[in-house]
N, C-alpha and C positions, 0 to 999 in steps of 0.2 A: 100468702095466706097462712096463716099461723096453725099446725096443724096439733092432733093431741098427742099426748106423749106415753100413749098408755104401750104402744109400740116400743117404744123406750126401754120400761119399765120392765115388760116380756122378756126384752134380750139378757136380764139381767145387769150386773156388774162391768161387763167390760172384760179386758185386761185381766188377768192377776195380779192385786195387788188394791185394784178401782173401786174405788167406795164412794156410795152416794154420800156426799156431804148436808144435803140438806137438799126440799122443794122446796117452789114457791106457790102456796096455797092463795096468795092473793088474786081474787079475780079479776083485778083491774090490769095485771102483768100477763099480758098473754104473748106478748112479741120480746121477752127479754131476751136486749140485741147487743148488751156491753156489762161487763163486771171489773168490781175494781175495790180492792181491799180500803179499808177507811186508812188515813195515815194516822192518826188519832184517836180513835175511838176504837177500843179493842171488841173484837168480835162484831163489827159492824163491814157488811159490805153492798157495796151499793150498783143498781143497775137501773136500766131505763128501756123502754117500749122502745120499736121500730119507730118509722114514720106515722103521720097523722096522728101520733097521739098527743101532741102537745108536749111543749118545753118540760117537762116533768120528768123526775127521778125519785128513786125508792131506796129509804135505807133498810137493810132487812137484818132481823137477828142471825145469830148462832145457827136456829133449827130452819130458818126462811122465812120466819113471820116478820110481817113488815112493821115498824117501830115506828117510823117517822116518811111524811110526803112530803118535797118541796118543788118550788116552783120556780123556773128561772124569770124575771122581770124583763118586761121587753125583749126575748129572746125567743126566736121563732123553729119549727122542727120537721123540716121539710123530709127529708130523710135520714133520724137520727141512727147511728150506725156503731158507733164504737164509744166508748171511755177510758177515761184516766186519773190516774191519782199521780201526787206528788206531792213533796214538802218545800216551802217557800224557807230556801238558806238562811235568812237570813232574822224571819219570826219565828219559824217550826212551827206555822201554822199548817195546815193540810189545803192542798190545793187539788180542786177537781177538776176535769178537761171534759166536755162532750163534744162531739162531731157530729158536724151536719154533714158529711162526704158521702154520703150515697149518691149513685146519678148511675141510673142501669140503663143511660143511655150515651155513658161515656162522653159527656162533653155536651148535654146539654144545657147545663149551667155554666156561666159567665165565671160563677167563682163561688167557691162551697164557705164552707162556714165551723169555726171550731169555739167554743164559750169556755172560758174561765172563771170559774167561781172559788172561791174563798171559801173554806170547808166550814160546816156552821160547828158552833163551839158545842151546843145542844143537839142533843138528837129529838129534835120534837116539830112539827110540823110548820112549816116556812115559809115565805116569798123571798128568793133572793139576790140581790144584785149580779150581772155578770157583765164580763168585759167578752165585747165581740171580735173577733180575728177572723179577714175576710182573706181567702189564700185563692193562687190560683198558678195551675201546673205551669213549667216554664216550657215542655211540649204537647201544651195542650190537655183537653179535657181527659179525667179518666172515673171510673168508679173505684170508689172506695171502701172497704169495711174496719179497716184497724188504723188504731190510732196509737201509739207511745211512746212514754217521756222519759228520759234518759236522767237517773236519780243524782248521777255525777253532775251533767253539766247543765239539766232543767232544760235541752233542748226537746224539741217535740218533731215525731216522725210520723209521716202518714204513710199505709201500706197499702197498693192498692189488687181490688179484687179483678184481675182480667188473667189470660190463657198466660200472655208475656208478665206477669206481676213486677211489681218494684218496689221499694222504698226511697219515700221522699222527704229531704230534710226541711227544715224551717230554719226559718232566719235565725240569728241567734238570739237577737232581740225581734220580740213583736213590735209590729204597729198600729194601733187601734185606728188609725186616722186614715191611712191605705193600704192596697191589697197589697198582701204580703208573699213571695214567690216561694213555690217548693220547686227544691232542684235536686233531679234524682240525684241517691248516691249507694243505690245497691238493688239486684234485685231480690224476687221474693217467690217462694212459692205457687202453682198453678192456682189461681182461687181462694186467694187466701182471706177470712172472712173475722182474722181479729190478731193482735198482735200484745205484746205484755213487755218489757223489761223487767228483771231478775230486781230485787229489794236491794240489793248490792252493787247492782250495777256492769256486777262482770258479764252478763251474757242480756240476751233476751228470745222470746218466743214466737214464732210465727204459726199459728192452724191455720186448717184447710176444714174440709168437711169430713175429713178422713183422719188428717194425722196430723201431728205438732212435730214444726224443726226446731232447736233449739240452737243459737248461732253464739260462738265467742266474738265474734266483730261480723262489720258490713260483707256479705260474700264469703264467709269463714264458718259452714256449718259444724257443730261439734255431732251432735246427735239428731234422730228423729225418736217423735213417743207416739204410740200408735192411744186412738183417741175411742174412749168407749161411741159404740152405736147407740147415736142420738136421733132424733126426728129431721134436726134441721140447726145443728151444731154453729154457734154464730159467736162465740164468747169464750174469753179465757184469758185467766190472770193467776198470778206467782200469792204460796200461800205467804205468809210474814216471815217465817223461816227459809222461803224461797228453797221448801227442798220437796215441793209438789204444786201441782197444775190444778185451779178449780178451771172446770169446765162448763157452760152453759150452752142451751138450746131455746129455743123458742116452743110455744107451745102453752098451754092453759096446764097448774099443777108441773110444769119444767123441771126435772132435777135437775141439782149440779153437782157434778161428780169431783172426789178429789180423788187426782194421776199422782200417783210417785215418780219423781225423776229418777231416772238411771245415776248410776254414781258418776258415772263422765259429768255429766252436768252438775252435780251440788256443789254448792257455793265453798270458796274454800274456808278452810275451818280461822276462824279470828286467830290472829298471834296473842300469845299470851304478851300482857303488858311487862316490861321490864319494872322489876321493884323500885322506886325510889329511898334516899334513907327518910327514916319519919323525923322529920327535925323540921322546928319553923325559922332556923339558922338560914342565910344566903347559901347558894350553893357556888362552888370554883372551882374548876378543872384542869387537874395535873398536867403534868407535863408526858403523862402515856394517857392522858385522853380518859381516865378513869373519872367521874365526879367523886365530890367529897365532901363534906358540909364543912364549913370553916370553924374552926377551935375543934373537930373532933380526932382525937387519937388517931396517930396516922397518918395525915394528912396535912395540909399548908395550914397553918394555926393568920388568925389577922396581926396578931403580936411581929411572926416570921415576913409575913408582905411589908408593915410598917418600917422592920427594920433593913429589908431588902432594897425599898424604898429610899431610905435616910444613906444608906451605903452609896444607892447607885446615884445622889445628886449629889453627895459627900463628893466620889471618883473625878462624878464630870466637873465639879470645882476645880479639884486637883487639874486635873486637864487642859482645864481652860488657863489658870494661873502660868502653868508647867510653855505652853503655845505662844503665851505672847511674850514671854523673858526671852523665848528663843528667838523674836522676830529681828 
């Protein structure tokens, strides 16, 4: 039952450091149960209700107001629980993940349910196609609340919510045509109730109701971040900078709060690019491995290859003449 959040609000900030980033004033969001930055759309981030509320997700502004509603076609939301963004390698178009993995009966479903949708190019209200992915644990049933996709290799991991938790990977390729098996390959936090990958891909994040781990591989925790006091804490994603945590709750009016990460965790800093020379000349590389643009001072000129060229077929003439008088 989705409770209010004016308890919330009371506790204040959180942390040192925890800033509300924005409410969500819409009255139709009262179970916001996943968040997940637009890959595309600057300042846009998008979340969706619990269960029964239908296949439906919300794009909200910058301050929380909601800009645009869409609607997944033929896709059903028995208990929606987590989301995800990601970008398709090979369009750069923005892809979105919802989950249907709740089951707070551990195994009363046959096999849960995660939708792929193709990020809409407009932010303006929709019906949209989705591709359905039918998964199902390789021991058996469990409950789930997080879900995340891995920006290196576009795999998708489910994380589930029980005392023993774990993470479960997914095929590399989906199958829309049958069920598709997750095979544990780490565990997870007690109760963990939503999961995020880093924009970069070096680390990712695990919450709880309490606190966020943040892990450099499967089993390999770097840090924890302790989690402002929420109502009923169920959401949380890496900001575009990936050098802070938005946080959400469920709740009518919900904040979500931006965490700073500890410096252990911030992503490491870009290498600055090596200069090239600015010439629209071919480029050739010396013989100590240095590049060099051809005809420029200093360097192997095409005139010096040409004639390196005419010498070394000149030789092997000689040679070959020099080989057979001797035979």
């Amino acid at each position: 039952m989705p409770r209010s959040s004016e308890t919330a609000k009371a506790r204040g900030s959180g942390e040192a450091g925890d800033e509300v980033a924005f409410t969500i004033p819409d009255p139709r969001i009262t179970e916001s149960s996943g968040l997940a930055l637009s890959p595309t759309h600057d300042g846009v981030v998008y979340t969706h209700n619990d269960s029964d509320a239908g296949p439906t997700f919300f794009a909200l502004g910058p301050k929380g107001a909601t800009r645009a509603t869409f609607t997944l076609r033929g896709a059903q939301a028995r208990d929606w629980e987590a989301m995800a963004a990601s970008k398709d390698p090979e369009t750069g178009r923005g892809v979105l993940w919802f989950a249907d993995i709740g089951d707070n009966f551990d195994g009363a479903w046959p096999d849960i349910s995660v939708y792929k949708v193709m990020e809409p190019a407009t932010v303006r209200d929709a019906v949209l196609p989705a591709v359905r992915y039918r998964f199902r644990y390789e021991d058996g049933g469990h409950n789930a609340e997080g879900i995340m996709v891995n920006p290196k290799t576009g795999r998708l991991y489910v994380v589930t919510k029980q005392f023993a938790g774990a993470i479960y990977a997914a095929p590399r390729r989906l199958s829309a045509s049958r069920t598709n098996v997750l095979r544990k390959v780490g565990s997870a936090p007690i109760m963990a109730t939503d999961a995020a990958y880093a924009p970069d891909g070096s680390s990712f994040v695990v919450r709880t109701y309490f606190s966020a781990t943040v892990y450099k591989a499967l089993d390999k925790p770097l840090t924890r971040v302790p989690m402002p006091a929420l109502d009923q804490a169920e959401s949380i994603a890496y900001t575009g900078d990936g050098k802070a945590l938005l946080v959400g709750s469920e709740g009518v009016n919900s904040p979500v709060y931006r965490v700073p990460l500890p410096e252990s965790a911030l992503p490491a800093p870009t290498p600055t690019p090596t200069p090239t020379p600015s010439t629209s000349e071919p480029l050739l590389e010396a013989a100590d491995g240095e590049t060099v643009a051809a005809d420029s001072p200093g360097g192997i000129t095409g005139t010096d290859v040409l004639l390196w060229l005419a010498v070394a077929t000149g030789a092997t003439g000689v040679i070959t003449i020099i080989a057979r008088k001797s035979r």
